[in-house]
C-alpha positions as CSV (number, residue, x, y, z in Angstrom):
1,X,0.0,0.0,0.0
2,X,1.4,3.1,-1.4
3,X,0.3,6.5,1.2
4,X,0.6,9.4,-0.2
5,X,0.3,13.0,1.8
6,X,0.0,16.3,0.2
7,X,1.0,19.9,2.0
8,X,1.5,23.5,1.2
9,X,-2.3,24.3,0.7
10,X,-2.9,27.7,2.6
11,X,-4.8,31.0,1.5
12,X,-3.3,33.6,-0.9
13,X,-4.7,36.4,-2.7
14,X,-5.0,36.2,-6.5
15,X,-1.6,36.8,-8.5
16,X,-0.1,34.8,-5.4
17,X,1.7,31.7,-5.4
18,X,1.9,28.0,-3.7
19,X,4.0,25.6,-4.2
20,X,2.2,21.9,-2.8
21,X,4.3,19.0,-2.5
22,X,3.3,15.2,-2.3
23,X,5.4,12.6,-0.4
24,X,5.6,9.5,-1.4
25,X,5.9,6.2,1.1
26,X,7.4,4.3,-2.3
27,X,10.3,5.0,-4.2
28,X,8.2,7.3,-7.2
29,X,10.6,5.7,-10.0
30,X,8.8,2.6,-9.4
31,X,5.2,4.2,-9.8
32,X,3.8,4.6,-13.2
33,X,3.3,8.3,-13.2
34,X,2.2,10.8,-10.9
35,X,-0.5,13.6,-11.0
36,X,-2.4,16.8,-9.2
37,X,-6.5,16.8,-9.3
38,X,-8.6,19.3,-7.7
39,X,-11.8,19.5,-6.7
40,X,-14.3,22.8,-6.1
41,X,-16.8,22.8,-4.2
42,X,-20.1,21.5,-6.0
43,X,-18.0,20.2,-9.0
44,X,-16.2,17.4,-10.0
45,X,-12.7,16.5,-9.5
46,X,-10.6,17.4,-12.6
47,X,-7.1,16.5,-13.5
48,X,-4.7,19.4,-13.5
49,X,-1.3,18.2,-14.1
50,X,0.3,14.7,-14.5
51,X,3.7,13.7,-14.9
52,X,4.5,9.6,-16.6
53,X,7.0,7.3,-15.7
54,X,9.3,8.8,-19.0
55,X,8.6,12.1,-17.9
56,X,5.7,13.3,-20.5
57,X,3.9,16.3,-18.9
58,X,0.2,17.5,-19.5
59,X,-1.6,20.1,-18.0
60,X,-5.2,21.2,-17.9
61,X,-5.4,23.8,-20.3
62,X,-7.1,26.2,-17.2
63,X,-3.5,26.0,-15.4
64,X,-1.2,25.6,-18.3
65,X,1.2,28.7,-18.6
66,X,1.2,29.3,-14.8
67,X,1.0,25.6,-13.0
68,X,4.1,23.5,-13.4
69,X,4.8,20.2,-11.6
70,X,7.8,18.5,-10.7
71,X,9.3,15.6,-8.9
72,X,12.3,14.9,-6.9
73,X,13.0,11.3,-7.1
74,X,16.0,11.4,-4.2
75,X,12.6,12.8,-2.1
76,X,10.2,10.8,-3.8
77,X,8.3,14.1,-3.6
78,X,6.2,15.4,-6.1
79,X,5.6,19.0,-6.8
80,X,3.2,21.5,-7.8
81,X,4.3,25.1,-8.3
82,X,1.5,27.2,-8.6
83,X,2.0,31.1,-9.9
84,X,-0.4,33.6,-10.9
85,X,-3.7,32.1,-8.8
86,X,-6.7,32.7,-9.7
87,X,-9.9,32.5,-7.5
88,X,-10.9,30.0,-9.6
89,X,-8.0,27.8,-8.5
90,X,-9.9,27.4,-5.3
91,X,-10.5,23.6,-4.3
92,X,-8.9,20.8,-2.4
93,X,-5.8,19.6,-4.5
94,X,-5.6,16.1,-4.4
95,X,-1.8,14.3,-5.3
96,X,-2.4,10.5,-7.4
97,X,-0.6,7.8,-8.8
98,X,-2.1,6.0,-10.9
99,X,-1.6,2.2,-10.9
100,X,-1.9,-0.6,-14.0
101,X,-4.0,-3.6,-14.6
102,X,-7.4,-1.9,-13.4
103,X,-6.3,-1.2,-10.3
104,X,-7.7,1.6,-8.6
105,X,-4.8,4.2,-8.2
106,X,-3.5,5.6,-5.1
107,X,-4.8,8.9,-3.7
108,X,-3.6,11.2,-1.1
109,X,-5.7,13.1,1.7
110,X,-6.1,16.6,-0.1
111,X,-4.8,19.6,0.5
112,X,-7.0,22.8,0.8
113,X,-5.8,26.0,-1.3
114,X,-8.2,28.9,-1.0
115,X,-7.2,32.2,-3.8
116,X,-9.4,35.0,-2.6
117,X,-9.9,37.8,-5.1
């Protein structure tokens, strides 16, 4: 069983910045991928960034330009740097890893980030 535990949620005023980090409980080389969903309230969670295994990167064309994730294999830490908020960003930002053969994958507890306008 693979835990993994977001931080670096907080409030910040639009134009801010977060930067929210997942730990892994695994060595993240092994895993097949890692990504960021969010959720708002009354919507549904949406993928926002995702990072594979060879390191192909996609981004929800909402954050692209001013989201940018990462990871830090020595740390088995993945990263979400998050510029230029919008409150629209607002929701709990949720770290995955996704796992093969149907499996469901692996999600972390959320983190909340609040942009206020």
């Amino acid at each position: 069983q693979v835990q993994l535990v977001e931080s670096g949620g907080g409030l910040v005023q639009a134009g801010g910045s977060l930067r929210l980090s997942c730990a892994a409980s695994t060595n993240i080389f092994g895993l097949d991928g890692m990504a960021w969903y969010r959720q708002a309230p009354g919507k549904q969670r949406e993928l926002v960034a995702s990072i594979s295994k060879g390191g192909i990167i996609n981004y929800a064309g909402s954050v692209k330009g001013r989201f940018t994730i990462s990871m830090d294999n020595a740390k088995n830490t993945v990263y979400l740097q998050m510029d230029t908020l919008k409150p629209e960003d607002t929701g709990v930002y949720y770290c995955n890893a996704p796992r093969r053969g149907g499996l469901s994958p692996y999600w972390g507890q959320g983190t909340q980030v609040t942009v206020s306008s």
